[in-house]
DOKE-351146 format. One line per 8 residues: number of its first residue (from 1); for each residue x, y, z of C-alpha. Coordinates in steps of 0.25 Angstrom, whole numbers. Example, Ala and Ser with C-alpha at 12.3 -4.5 7.8 and 13.67 -1.06 7.14 Angstrom:
1) 49,-18,31; 55,-4,29
//
This chain:
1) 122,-82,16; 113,-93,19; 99,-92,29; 86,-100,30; 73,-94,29; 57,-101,29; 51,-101,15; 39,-94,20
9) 45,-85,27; 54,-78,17; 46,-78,7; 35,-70,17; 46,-58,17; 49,-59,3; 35,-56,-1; 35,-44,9
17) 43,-37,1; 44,-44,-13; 34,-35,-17; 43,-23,-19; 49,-31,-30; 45,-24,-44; 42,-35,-54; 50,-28,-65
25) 64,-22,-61; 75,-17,-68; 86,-22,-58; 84,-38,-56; 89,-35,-41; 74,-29,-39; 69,-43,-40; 75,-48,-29
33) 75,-49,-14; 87,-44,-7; 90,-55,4; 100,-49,16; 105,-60,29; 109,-53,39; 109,-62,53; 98,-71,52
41) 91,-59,46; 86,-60,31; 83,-44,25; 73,-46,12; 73,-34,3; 67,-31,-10; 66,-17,-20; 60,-11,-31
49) 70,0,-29; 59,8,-22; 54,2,-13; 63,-10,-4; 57,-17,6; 66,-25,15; 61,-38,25; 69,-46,36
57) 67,-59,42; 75,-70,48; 81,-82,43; 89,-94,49; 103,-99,48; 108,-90,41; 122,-90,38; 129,-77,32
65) 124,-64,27; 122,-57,15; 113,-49,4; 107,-56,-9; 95,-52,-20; 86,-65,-21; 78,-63,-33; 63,-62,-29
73) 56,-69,-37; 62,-82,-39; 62,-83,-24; 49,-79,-20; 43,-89,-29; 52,-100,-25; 48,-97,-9; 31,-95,-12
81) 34,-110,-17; 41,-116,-8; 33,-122,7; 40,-116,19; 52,-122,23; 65,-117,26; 74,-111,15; 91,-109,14
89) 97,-99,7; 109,-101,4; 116,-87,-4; 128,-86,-12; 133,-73,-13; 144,-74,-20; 136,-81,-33; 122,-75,-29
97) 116,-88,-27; 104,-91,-19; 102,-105,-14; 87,-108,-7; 87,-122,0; 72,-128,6; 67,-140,9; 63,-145,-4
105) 76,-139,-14; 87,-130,-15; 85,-118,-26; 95,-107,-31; 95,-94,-35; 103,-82,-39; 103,-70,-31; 107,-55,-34
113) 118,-47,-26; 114,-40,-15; 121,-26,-19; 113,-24,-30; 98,-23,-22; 95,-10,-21; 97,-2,-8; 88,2,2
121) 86,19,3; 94,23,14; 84,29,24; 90,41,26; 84,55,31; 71,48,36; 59,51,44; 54,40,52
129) 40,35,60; 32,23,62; 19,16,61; 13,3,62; 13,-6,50; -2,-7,51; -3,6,50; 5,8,38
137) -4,-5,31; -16,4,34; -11,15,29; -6,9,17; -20,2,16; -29,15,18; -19,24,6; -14,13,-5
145) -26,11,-12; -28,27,-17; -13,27,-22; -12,32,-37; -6,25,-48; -3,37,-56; 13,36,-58; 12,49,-65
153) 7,54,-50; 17,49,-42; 15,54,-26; 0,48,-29; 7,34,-31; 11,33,-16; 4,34,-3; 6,49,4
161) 13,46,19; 10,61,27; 17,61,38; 16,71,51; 17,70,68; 1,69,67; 0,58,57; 2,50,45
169) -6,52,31; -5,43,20; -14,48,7; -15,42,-6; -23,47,-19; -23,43,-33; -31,56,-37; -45,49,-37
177) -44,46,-22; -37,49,-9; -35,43,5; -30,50,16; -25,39,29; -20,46,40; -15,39,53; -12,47,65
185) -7,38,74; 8,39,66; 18,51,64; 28,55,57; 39,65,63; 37,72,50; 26,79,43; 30,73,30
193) 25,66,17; 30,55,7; 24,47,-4; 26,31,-2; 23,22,-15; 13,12,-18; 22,-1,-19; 30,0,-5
201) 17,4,2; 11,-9,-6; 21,-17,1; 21,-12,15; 6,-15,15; 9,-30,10; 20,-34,21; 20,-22,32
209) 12,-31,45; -2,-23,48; 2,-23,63; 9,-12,71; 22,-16,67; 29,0,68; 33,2,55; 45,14,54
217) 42,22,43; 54,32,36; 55,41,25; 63,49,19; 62,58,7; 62,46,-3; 59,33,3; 49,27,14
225) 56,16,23; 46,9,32; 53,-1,42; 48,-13,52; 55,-23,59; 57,-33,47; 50,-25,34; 56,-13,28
233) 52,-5,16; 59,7,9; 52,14,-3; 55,27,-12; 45,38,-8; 37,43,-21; 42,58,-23; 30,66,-27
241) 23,76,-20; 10,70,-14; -4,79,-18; -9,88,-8; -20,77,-5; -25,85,7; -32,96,-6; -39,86,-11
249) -47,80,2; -60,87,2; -62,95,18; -77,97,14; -85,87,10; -98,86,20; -106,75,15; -104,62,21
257) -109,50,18; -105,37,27; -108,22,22; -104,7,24; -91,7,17; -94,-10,13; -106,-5,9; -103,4,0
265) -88,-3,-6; -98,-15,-10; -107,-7,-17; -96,1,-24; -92,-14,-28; -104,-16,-35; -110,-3,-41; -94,-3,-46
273) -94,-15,-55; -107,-4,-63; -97,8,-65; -89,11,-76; -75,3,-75; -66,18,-78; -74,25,-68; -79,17,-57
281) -89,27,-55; -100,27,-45; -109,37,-40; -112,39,-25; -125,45,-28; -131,49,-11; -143,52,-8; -147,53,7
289) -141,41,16; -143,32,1; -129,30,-6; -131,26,-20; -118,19,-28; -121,18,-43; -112,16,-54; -114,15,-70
297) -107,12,-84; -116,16,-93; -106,8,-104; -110,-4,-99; -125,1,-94; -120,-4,-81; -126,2,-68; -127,-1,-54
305) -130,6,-39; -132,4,-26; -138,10,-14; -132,9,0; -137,17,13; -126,28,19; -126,40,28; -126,52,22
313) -125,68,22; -126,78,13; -131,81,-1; -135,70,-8; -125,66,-19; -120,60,-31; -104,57,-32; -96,45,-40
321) -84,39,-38; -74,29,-43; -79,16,-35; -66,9,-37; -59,21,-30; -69,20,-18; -71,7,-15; -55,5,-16
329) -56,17,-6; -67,14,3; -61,-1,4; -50,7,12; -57,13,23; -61,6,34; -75,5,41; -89,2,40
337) -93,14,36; -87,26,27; -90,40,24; -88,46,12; -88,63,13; -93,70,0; -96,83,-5; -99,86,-20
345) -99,74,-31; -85,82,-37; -76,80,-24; -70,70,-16; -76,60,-8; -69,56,5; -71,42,13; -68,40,26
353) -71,29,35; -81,33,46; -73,24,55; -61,30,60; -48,22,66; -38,30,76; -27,38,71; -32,35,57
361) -40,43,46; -43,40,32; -48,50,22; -51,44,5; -55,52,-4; -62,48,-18; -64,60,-30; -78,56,-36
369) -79,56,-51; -90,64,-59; -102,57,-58; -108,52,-70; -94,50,-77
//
């Protein structure tokens, strides 16, 4: 088979989906990109074995059709260095031989068969709805971030997808914090729930368009297939029971106190850099409409605070927490202003934006730590 494509342009849709390649694979095929020609239609896949993404673009002249695996590095390197221009491929299937013809040289190299690329999960038994990719960027955005690490807790290593006819909730924790994004303006014919991994997630983010492209969203009972007109993406749902996250929001906790949200991540940045480095700790310590941040390691005889102006009702109180967790958490809600709802120094706070978009709400919790350790 032999087609024409620009420089530029292929390798843009190899780098959408180049990023599902692991760097360390047992099967040498997991390096490479699977090439199909069908028409004047160029498919570009790539695996990990969990998660396959799949790009389609259009080439010129192209003569015959056919399937080969293209190993990904050498050829991604070869295109970042190459100015745009038109390149020939000319492939062998009978000796798996790859020529690449340019302007300025010819280059050869040797492919893999086609056969051997993993298959793509039948999407069988699935339920189906849509959404606009921005949608599913912000979504991704609002929830990534609280994602735990934890392997030994697998259904916290993924992003919870609730689905119901009223709404769609995405949740993630990683036991120290939680955030709650729920958009409902999207439904789901079924009132369901499935846990998406990390990595694909990572992915869509990088190369989904944040416009309102409808996106067909299906799953079954092991994988999550998400479908545009030129991108798709499978991946193997994470099977584990997500916690019952809904027990751990508090419903009670009257005090509120309301404040500018760059105000306040800046001086978290500063009184941070005084903490200790295993805790983070800082201590909200409020008294009346004055809010003051301070933050010590008594190791180093290393101190700082800050005061900054807030509106505030309740008790007057003094409650710590992690400051890497909050100001990683405050950077994802939007506004000028947030406000945080409190109750004792031993239970959750919750953060909310004050400024509320349609058919969205989002709800972040942070557990303080004991203050003074």
């Amino acid at each position: 088979m032999r087609f024409i494509v620009t420089s530029t342009a292929l390798l843009k849709n190899l780098q959408q989906i180049s990023g599902v390649i692991s760097a360390n694979t047992v099967l040498s095929v997991l390096e490479d990109f699977l090439f199909e020609l069908k028409g004047n239609t160029l498919t570009l896949t790539a695996t990990d074995l969990e998660t396959m993404m799949r790009v389609q673009m259009d080439v010129n002249d192209a003569q015959g059709e056919g399937r080969i695996c293209i190993p990904s590095k050498i050829l991604t390197d070869y295109l970042k260095n190459l100015p745009e221009q038109p390149i020939t491929f000319n492939v062998n299937e009978q000796d798996l031989s790859i020529e690449m013809s340019s302007d300025v040289g010819k280059y050869k190299i040797g492919g893999e068969k086609a056969d051997d690329f993993p298959k793509e999960p039948a999407p069988g038994d699935t339920t189906s709805f849509t959404m606009p990719s921005i949608a599913l960027i912000e979504s991704i955005n609002k929830t990534l971030f609280a994602v735990s690490g934890d392997t030994l807790r697998p259904a916290m290593t993924g992003v919870f997808f609730e689905l119901g006819k009223n709404g769609v909730t995405f949740v993630s924790t990683d036991a120290h914090r939680l955030v709650q994004f729920s958009r409902t303006d999207i439904s789901s014919p079924a009132q369901e729930g499935f846990v998406v991994p990390k990595k694909p997630l990572q992915q869509l983010r990088a190369t989904l368009p944040a416009d309102e492209t409808q996106l067909e969203i299906s799953y079954n009972s092991s994988h999550l297939f998400v479908t545009s007109s030129k991108l798709s993406m499978s991946c193997r749902l994470i099977d584990a029971r997500f916690p019952d996250y809904k027990a751990v929001i508090p419903n009670d906790n009257p005090y509120r106190l309301t404040i500018n949200r760059n105000d306040f991540i800046s001086a978290l940045r500063r009184v941070s850099i005084f903490a200790n480095k295993t805790t983070n700790q800082v201590v909200l310590d409020i008294n009346g409409n004055s809010l003051q941040l301070s933050a010590q390691d008594i190791d180093f005889s290393y101190e700082g605070k800050e005061n900054l102006s807030c509106q505030y009702t309740g008790e007057d109180m003094k409650i710590a927490f992690n400051a890497k967790l909050m100001v990683e958490m405050v950077n994802n809600l939007d506004g000028t202003e947030i406000q945080v709802e409190l109750s004792t120094p031993t239970r959750a706070g919750i953060f909310r934006p004050m400024e509320k978009n349609d058919n969205e709400e989002v709800l972040m919790l942070l557990m303080p730590l004991m203050v003074g350790v």
